[in-house]
N, C-alpha and C positions, 0 to 999 in steps of 0.2 A: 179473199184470204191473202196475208201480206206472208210473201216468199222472196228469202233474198239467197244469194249466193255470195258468199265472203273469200276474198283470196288474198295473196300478198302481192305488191308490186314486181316481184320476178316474174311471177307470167308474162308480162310484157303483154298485154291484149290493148290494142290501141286505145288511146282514151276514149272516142267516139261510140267505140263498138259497147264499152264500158256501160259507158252515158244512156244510150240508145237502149241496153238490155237492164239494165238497173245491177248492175253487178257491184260491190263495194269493195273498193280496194285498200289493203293497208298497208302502210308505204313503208318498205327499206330504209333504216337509216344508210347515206353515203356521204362517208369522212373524208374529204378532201383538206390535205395541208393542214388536218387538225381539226377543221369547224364541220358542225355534222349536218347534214342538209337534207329533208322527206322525199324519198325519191317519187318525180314525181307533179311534187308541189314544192318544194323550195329551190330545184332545180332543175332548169329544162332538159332534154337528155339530146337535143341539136349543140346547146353551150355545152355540156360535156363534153362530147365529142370535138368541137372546135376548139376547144382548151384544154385536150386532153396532154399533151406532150408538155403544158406549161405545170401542171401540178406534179411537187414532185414526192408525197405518199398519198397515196388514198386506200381504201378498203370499204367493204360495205358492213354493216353490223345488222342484227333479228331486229322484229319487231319488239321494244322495248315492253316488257309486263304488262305495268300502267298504261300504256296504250292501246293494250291489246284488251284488256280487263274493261276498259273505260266502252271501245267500239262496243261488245259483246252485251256490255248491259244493255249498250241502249238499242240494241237489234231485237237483243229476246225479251226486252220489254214491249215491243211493237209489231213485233212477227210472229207468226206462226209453224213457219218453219223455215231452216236455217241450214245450208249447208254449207259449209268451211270447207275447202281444200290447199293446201299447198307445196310449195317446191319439197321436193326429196329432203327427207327429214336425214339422210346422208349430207348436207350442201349448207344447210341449215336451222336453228333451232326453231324457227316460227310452228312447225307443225307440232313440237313436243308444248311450243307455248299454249297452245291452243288446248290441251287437252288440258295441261292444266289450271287452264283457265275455266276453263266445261267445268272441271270437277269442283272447282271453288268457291265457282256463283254461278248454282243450280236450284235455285231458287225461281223458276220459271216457268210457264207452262208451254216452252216452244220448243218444238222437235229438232234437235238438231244431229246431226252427222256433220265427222269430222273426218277427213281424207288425207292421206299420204301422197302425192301423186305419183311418187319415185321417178320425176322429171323437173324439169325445169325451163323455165322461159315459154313458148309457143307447144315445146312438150305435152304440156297441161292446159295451157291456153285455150288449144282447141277444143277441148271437152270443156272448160267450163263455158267457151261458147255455146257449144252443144244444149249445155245441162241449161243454162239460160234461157234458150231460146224455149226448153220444155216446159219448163217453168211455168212462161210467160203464153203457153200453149195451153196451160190447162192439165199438164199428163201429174199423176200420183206421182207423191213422193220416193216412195222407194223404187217405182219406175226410173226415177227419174237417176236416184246412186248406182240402182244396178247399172242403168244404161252408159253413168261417165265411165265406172270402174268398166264396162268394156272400154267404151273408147279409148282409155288410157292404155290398155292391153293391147288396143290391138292399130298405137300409135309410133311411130318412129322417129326418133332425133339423127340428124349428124349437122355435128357444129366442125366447120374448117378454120384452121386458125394455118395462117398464112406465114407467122413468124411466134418463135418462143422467147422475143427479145422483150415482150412486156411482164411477159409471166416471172421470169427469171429478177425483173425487178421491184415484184412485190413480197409484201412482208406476209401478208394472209392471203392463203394461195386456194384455201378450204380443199372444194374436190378438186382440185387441180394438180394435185400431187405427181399421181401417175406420170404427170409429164415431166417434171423433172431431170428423168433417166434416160433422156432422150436427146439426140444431139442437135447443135443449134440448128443445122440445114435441113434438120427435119419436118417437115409438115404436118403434121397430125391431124384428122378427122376423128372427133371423136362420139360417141354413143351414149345411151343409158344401160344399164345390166343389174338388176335388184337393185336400181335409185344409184348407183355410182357412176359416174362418169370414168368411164374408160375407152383406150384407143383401140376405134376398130379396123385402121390402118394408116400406112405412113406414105407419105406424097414424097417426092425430092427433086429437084430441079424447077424449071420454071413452068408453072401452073397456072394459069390467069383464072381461070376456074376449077378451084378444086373440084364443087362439087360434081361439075358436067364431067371432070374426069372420074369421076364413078356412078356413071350414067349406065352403065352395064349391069352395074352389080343392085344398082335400085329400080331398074327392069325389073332384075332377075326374084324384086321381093313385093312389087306391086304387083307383076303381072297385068292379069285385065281387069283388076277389080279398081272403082272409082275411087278417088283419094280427094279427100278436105286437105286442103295444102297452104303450108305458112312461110314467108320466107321472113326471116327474122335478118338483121346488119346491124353491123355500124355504122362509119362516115365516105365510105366508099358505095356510096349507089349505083356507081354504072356497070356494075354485074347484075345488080338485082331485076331488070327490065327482061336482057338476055336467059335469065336461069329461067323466072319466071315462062317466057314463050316455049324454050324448050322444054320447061316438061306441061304446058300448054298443049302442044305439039304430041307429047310423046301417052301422055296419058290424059282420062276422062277426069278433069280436074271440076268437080260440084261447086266447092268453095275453098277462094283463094284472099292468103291475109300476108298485109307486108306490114313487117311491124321493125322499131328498133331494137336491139338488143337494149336491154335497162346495164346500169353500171352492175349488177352482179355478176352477168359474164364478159362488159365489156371491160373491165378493169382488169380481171385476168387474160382474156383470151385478146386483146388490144383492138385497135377501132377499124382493123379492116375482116378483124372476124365476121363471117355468113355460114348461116346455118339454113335449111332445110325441117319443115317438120311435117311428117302426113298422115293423117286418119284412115286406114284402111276401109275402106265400108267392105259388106259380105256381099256377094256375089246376089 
């Protein structure tokens, strides 16, 4: 039986892991100084980053129709079953694409479900690893939605953005709004809450790790239960070794994924943004 799982390039799931679980991705347009580029495949997300300070608009755009319309056919002409997930349909129109794409060319015989993740980047990531790996296991289908729509539930984001001086200079800011209101020496960590990104508190002064400075307070929501753990960056890697050990250290970490942030949140949130993402497991 041919089972695929389809997402958009937000998740950020390394290409490897991609490659490796048969998962199919479809790429973000990102508009640099005007020319649009498949995130992805027409450019690297290391050159991004080393060029980021040299472009001076960019922004990212959905998954074009036609693009979208075109992958679909040629999935549910060859699959049997089909599941689509992606970023917070708050952040994004891919997920609304999606559906109406379903509804237009359903002329098929392959089962598919379509997902909102109401997350973004490694938020979702890691369940569609999950949902992947079941896939490729053997488990039923609906086993296998019921089980992402927990993981998603019961998965947590905090993205630390280090400075608002990136943000403050773009033109399409999407969910980024919220920050706005905030002052420049502010630090923001921020969260998901019904698919929006909002701040779930404010850092000030000098920080070298935001996140290990709220090492108390994600004790205080893991507890002792094991955690799937993702650290997602930018072009500043030499926190990402450090955070990693410490919560090595601090909790029973099952599985750990270091991934780049893709230009969807590294264009807003700028290139020394690090985030945090973890799967609760049940006791």
């Amino acid at each position: 039986m041919k089972r695929v799982v389809l997402i958009d390039s937000t998740a950020d799931i390394p290409e490897y892991i991609a490659r490796d679980l048969g998962i199919e991705v479809l790429p973000v347009n990102v508009v640099l100084d005007g020319k649009t580029y498949k995130d992805g495949i027409d450019i690297n997300i290391m050159d991004f980053y080393e060029r980021y300070e040299t472009y001076k608009s960019m922004h990212t755009e959905a998954i074009p129709y036609q693009d979208y319309a075109l992958k679909f056919m040629q999935l549910t002409s060859k699959c049997e079953e089909l599941l689509i997930v992606h970023c917070s349909d708050v952040l994004s129109e891919n997920y609304k694409t999606a559906l109406k794409v379903s509804e237009e060319f359903s002329s098929h015989k392959c089962k598919v479900e379509i997902i909102d993740s109401r997350s973004c980047s490694m938020g979702f990531g890691v369940a569609v690893i999950d949902a992947a790996k079941a896939f490729k296991q053997g488990k039923e289908f609906g086993s296998v939605v019921y089980n992402l729509n927990r993981v998603l539930s019961r998965t947590t984001s905090y993205l630390a953005i280090p400075t608002l001086k990136y943000l403050r200079k773009r033109k399409k800011i999407g969910g980024f709004k919220s920050l706005l209101g905030l002052t420049l020496g502010a630090k923001p960590v921020l969260g998901f809450e019904d698919g929006k990104l909002v701040v779930k508190t404010r850092l000030f002064g000098k920080q070298p790790n935001m996140i290990l400075s709220m090492l108390d307070i994600i004790k205080e929501e893991i507890g002792s239960h094991p955690i799937n753990l993702a650290i997602a960056h930018g072009r500043d890697l030499n926190l990402v070794n450090s955070l990693r050990g410490v919560f090595e250290q601090n909790f029973d970490c099952r599985e750990v994924f270091r991934t780049y942030f893709g230009p969807s949140i590294g264009i807003n949130a700028g290139p020394e943004a690090i985030g945090v993402m973890f799967y609760k497991h049940e006791k």
